[in-house]
C-alpha positions in Angstrom: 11.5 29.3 -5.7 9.7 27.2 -2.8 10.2 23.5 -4.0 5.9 22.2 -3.5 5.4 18.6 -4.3 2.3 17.3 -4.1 0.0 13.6 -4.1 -3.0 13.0 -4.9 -5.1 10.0 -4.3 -8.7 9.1 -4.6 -11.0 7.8 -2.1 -12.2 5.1 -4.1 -11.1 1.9 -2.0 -8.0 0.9 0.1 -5.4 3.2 -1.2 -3.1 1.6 -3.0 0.6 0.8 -2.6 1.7 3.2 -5.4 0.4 6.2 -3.5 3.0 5.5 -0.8 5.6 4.7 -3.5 5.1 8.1 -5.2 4.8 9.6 -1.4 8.0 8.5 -0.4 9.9 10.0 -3.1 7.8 13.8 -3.0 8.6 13.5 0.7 12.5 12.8 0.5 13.0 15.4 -2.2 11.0 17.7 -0.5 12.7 17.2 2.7 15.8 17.6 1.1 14.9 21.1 -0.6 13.0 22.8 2.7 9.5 22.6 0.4 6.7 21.8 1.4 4.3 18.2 0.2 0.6 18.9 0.0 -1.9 16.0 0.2 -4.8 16.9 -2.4 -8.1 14.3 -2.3 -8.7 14.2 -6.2 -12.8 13.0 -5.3 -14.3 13.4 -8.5 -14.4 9.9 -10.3 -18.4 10.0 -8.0 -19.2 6.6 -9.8 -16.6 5.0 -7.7 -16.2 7.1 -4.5 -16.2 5.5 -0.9 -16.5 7.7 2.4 -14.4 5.5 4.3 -11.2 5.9 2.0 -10.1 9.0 2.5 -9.5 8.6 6.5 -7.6 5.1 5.3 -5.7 7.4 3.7 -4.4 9.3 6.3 -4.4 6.4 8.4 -1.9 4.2 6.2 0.6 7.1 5.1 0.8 8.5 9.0 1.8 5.0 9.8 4.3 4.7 7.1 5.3 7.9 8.3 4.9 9.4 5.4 3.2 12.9 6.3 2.3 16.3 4.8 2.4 20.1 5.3 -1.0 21.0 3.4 -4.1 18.8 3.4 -7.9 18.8 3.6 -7.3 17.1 7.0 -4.5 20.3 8.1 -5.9 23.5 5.9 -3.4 25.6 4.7 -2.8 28.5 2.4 -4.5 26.8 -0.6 -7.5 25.2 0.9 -9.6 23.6 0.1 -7.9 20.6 -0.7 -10.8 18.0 -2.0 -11.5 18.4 -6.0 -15.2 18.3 -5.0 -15.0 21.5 -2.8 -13.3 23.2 -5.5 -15.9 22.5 -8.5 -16.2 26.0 -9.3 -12.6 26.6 -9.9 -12.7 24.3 -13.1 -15.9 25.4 -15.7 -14.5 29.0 -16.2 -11.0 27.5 -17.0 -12.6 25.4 -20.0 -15.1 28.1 -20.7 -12.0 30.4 -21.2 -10.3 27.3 -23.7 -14.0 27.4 -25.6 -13.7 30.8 -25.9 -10.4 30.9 -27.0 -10.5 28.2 -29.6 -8.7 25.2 -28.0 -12.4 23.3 -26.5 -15.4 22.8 -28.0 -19.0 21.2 -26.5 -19.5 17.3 -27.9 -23.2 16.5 -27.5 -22.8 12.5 -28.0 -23.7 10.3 -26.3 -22.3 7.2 -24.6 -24.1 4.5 -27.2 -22.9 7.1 -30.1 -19.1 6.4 -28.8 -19.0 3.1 -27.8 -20.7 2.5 -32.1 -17.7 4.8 -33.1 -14.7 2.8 -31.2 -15.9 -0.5 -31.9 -16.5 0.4 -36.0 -13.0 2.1 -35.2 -11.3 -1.0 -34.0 -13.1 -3.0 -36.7 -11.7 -1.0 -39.0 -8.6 -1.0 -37.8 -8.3 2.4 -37.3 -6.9 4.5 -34.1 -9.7 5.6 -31.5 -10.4 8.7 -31.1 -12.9 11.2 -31.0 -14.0 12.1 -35.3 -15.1 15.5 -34.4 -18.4 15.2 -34.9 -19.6 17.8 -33.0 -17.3 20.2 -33.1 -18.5 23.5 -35.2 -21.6 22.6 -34.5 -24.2 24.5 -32.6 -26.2 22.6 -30.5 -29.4 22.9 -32.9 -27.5 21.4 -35.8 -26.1 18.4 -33.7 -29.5 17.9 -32.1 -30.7 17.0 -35.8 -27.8 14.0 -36.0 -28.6 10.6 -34.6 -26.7 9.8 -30.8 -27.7 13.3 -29.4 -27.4 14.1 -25.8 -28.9 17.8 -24.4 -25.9 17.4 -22.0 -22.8 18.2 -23.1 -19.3 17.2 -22.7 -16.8 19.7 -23.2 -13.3 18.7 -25.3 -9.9 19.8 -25.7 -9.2 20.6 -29.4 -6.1 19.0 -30.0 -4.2 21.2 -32.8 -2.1 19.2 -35.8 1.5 19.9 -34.5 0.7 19.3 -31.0 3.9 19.0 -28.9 5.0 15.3 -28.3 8.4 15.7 -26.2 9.1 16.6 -23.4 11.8 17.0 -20.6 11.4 14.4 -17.5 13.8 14.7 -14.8 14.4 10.8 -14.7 14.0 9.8 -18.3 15.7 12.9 -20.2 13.9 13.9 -22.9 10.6 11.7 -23.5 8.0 10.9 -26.9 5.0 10.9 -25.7 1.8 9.1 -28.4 -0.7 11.7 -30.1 -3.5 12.3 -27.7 -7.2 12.8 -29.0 -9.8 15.3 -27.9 -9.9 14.6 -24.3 -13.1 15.4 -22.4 -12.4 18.1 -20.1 -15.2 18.6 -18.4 -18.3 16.0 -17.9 -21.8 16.1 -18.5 -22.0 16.6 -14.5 -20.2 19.3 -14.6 -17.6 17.2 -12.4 -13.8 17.8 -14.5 -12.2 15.3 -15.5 -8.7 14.4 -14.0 -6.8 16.2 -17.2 -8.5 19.7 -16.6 -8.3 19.0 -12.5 -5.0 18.5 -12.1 -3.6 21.4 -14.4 -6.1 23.6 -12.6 -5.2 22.9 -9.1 -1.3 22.5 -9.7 -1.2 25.8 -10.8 -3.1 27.2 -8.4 -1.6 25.5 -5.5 2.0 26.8 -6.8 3.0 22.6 -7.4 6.8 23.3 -9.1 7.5 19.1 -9.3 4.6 16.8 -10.5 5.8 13.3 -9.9 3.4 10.2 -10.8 2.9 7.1 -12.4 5.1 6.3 -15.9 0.9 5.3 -16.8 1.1 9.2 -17.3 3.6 10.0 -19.7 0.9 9.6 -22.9 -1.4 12.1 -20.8 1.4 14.7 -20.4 0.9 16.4 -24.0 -2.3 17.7 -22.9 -1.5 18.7 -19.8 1.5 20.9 -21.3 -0.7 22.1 -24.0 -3.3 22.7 -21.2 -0.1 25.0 -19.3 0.4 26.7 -22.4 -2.7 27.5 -23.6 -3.7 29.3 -20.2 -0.2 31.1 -20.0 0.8 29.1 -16.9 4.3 27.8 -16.1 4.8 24.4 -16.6 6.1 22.3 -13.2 8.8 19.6 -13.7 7.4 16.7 -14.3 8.8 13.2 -13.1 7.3 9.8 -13.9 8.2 6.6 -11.9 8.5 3.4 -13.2 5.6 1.3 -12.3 5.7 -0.9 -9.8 5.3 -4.8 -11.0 4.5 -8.0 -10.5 7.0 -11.0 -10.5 5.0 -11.6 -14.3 5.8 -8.5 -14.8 2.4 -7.3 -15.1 1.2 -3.8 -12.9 0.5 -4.6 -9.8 -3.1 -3.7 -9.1 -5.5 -4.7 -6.1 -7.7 -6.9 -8.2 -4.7 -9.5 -8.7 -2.3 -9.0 -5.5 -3.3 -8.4 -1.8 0.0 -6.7 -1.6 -1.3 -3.7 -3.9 -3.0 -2.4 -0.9 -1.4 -0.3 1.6 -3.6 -1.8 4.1 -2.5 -5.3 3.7 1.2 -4.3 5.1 -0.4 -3.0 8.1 -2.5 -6.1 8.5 0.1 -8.5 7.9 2.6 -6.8 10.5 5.3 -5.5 8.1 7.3 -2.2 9.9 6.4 0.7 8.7 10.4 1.8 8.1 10.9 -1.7 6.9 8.5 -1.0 3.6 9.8 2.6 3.4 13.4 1.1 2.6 11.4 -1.6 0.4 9.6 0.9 -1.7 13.0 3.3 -1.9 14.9 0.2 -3.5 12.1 -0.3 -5.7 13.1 2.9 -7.6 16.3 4.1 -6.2 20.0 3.0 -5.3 22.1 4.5 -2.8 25.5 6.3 -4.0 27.4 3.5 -1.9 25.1 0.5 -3.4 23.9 -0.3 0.3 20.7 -2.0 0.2 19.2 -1.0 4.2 19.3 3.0 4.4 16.7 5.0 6.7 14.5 7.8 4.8 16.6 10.6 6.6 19.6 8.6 4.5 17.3 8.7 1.3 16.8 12.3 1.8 20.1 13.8 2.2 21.4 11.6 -1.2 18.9 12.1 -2.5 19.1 12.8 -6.5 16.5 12.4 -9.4 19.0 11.1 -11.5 19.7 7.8 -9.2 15.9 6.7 -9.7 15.6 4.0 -12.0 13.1 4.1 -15.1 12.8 0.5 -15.3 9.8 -0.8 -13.8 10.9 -2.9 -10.3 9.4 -6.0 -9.7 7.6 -6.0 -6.5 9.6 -8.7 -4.7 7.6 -9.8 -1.2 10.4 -12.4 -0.6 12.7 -9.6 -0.3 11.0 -7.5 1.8 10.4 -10.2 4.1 14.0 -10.5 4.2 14.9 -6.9 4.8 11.3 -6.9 7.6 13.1 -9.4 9.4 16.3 -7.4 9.3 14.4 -4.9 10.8 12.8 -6.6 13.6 16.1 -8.3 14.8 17.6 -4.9 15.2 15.2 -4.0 17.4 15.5 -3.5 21.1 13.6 -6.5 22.8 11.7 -3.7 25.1 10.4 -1.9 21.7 9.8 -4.8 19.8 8.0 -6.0 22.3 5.4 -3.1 22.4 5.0 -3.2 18.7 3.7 -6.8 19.1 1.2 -6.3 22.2 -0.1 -3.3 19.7 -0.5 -5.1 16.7 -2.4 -8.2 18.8 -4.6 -5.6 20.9 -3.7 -6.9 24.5 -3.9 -5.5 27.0 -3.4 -6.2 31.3 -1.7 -9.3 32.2 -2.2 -10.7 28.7 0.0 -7.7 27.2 2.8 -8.8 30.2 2.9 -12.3 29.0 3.2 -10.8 25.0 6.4 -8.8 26.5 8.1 -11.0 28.6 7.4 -13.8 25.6 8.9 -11.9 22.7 12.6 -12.0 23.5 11.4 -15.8 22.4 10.2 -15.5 18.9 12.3 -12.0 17.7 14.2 -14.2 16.0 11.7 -16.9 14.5 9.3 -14.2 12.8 9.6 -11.7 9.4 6.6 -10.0 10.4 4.4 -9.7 13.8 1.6 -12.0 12.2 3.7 -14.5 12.9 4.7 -13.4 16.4 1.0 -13.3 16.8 0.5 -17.0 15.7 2.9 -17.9 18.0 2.1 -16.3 21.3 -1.5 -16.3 20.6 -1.4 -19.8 23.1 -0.5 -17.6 25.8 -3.4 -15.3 25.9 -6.3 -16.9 23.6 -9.6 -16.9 25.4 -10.8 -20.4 23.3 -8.1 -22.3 23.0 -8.1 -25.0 20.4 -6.0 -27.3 18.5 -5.3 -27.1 14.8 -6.6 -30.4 13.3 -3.5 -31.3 11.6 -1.3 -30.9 14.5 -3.7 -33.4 16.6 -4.1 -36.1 13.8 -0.5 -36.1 13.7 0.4 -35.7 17.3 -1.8 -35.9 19.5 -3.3 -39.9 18.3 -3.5 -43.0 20.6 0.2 -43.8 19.6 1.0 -40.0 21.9 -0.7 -40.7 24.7 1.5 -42.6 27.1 4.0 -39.6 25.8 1.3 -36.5 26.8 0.5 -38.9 30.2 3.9 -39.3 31.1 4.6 -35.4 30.5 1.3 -34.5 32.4 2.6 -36.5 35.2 6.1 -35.3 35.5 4.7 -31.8 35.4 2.5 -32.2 38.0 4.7 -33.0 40.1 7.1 -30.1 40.0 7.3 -27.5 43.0 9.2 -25.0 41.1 8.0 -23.5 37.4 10.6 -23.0 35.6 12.5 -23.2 32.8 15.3 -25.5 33.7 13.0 -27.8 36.4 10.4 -28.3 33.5 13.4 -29.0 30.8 14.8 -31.6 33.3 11.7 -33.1 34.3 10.5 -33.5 30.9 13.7 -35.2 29.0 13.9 -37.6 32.7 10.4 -38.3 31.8 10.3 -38.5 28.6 13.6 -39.6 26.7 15.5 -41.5 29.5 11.7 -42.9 30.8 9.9 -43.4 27.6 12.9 -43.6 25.9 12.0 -41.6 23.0 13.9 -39.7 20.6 13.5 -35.6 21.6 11.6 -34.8 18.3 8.9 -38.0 19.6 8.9 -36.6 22.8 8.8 -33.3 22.6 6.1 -32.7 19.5 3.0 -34.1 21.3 4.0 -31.8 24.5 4.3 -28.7 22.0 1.2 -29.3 20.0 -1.0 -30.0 23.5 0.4 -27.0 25.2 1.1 -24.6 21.9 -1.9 -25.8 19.6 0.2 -25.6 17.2 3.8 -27.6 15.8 5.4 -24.1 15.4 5.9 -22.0 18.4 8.6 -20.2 20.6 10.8 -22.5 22.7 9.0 -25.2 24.5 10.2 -25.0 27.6 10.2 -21.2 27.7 6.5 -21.2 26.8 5.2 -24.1 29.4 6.4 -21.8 32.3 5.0 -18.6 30.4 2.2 -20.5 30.2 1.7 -21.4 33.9 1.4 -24.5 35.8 -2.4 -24.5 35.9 -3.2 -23.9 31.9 0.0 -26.2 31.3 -1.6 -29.2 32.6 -5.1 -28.2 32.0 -4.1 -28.3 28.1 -2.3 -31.6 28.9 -5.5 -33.2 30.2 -7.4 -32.0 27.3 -5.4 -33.5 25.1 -5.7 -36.7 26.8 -9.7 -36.6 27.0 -9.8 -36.1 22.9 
């Protein structure tokens, strides 16, 4: 048997961080077993489809270097791979279950269910669907009140409907009763339950992995399986990942739910790849930093944890910093003239500058806040910094640099360190915190940058004392 794993977003914003968590783990085991992974766009939730989200998609999991063997974007033996190019795979699969006895068409409509729920829940009874139209033709549901011409069409779930099943990370699970689940909608769009049975079989899927969110869904997949004489895959449900609260972590409540964030922030992409392993796994040697070729050939479904991880940003800032001090300068250095979109002599400055800040940052947004002096076009103070620095009280300190500095023949790093201290703590006096801040937040914009002295001859003679007058004409 070919191991095929398989994940299945939808375009329906920025993906989200559990797609690359679930990702990750197809992909290792996968690797591991010589399958193959299959990207499948699950496109039929219309109501909330975006066109942009399906390239963001590709984008973010290519740069997490998380890729795939099958997908809408590559073809392959099973094409096509959207749920919306596929619609007419899915209404003689449930016309087969009406036929058969295990559906049924439900003619209510959305005001009749929303009445039933909340009488339901006042009632304190369990939800679910009371059946009303099943037996019915649609002439003798027509003559009932909360009648729609187009119908649903539900699964009939039987009395002694199979509740456990096998999970390769949690043994044997107990999944709740489900209700009649709607199968197919009134747009003749399926819902995910019918979908993803449908297409798993027919793409030949042996492992489905997913969300724990899942488990109470799984009896009707199964039933689904057996009803239609299909073998059932393995199924294997992650823990979830969380907040510090505890809570899911969803894009409505943390930035960090979106894949897209990491990118924007400057987080490496093999940094979050260990991150999102230790969320959910632990090496047979309890090392905490492992590459995904490590992950794969250790790789075991019994090592995953079922407890829900808490998605700890303090922690991967520690282990992205790892990652970026283990870098060669040279590489490093690319990665940071990419991620602030320089180029010319402006990328040169980024390169020769990051040897300065490799071990100041966690993440190249904050190489970007400090080299940004170097190469910014408008050049500007931050407010703070001058009401605290750069106030009548500095000037004789920002004068007295200006004029030491102007004087030099030779920019560099030692002349301008000498010149400077001469200047300023044996001239002035001052203590090297007094004298040195003003310089740094006239030259830098900023209190927080690479060296000081490195960065004035980065920064050239000219724009050195050009920032040093402006600070004097505030």
């Amino acid at each position: 048997m070919t191991v095929r794993l398989r994940v299945a977003p939808s375009p329906t914003g920025d993906p989200h961080v559990g797609t690359a968590y679930v990702s990750l783990f197809d992909l290792a085991f996968v690797r591991q077993q010589g399958g193959q992974f299959v990207l499948r766009v699950e496109d039929t939730d219309r109501a909330r489809f975006r066109a942009d989200s399906e390239q963001q998609i590709y984008d973010t999991l290519r740069w997490l270097g998380l890729d795939w063997d099958e997908g809408p974007d590559k073809g392959g033996p099973f094409a096509p791979y959207r749920q919306s190019e596929r619609l007419d795979t899915y209404l003689p699969v449930a016309t087969r279950l009406i036929e058969e006895g295990h559906a049924y068409l439900c003619w209510c409509t959305p005001e009749r269910l929303t009445e039933m729920r909340e009488a339901q829940q006042k009632a304190k009874q369990p939800t679910g669907y009371d059946r009303l139209c099943l037996g019915k033709t649609q002439e003798e549901r027509a003559k009932l009140p909360g009648f729609s011409d187009r119908p649903v069409i539900r699964m009939l779930i039987p009395a002694d409907v199979p509740l456990t099943f096998t999970d390769l990370i949690r043994g044997e699970v107990h999944a709740p009763r489900p209700d009649d689940q709607v199968i197919l909608k009134a747009d003749g769009f399926p819902t995910y339950h019918l979908a993803v049975v449908v297409d798993d079989h027919l793409m030949g899927i042996t492992h489905v992995v997913r969300g724990e969110e899942w488990i109470s869904s799984t009896p009707k997949h199964t039933l689904l399986y057996d009803w239609l004489g299909w073998d059932r895959p393995a199924f294997a449900h992650m823990p979830l990942l969380r907040n510090v609260d505890k809570s899911k972590i969803s894009k409505r409540k943390n930035p960090a739910a979106r894949l897209s964030w990491f990118v924007e922030e400057g987080y490496l992409p093999e940094a979050l790849r260990n991150f999102l392993a230790l969320m959910g796994y632990s090496m047979p040697d309890g090392r905490e930093i492992f590459t995904f070729e490590e992950m794969v050939e250790s790789f075991d479904w019994s090592r995953v944890n079922a407890v829900g991880p808490v998605f700890d940003l303090d922690k991967l800032g520690w282990l992205n910093g790892h990652y970026i001090r283990a870098l060669p300068v040279e590489e490093l250095a690319e990665r940071v003239v990419a991620y602030m979109g320089v180029t010319g002599e402006k990328a040169e400055l980024v390169r020769r500058a990051t040897a300065l800040v490799q071990e100041r940052m966690a993440v190249l947004r904050e190489a970007r806040e400090m080299l940004l002096f170097l190469v910014e076009d408008d050049f500007g103070v931050e407010p703070e910094a001058a009401a605290k620095f750069l106030g009548a009280e500095q000037r004789p300190t920002v004068q007295a640099a200006r004029d030491a500095l102007a004087e030099l023949q030779r920019w560099e790093t030692v002349g301008i360190e000498t010149a400077l201290r001469a200047s300023l703590v044996e001239g002035l006096g001052l203590k090297p915190k007094h004298a040195f801040g003003p310089v740094r937040v006239a030259v830098t914009g900023r209190t927080v940058s690479p060296p000081l002295f490195e960065s004035i001859e980065l920064l050239g003679k000219d724009k050195t004392l050009e920032r040093l007058d402006l600070a004097l004409a505030r």
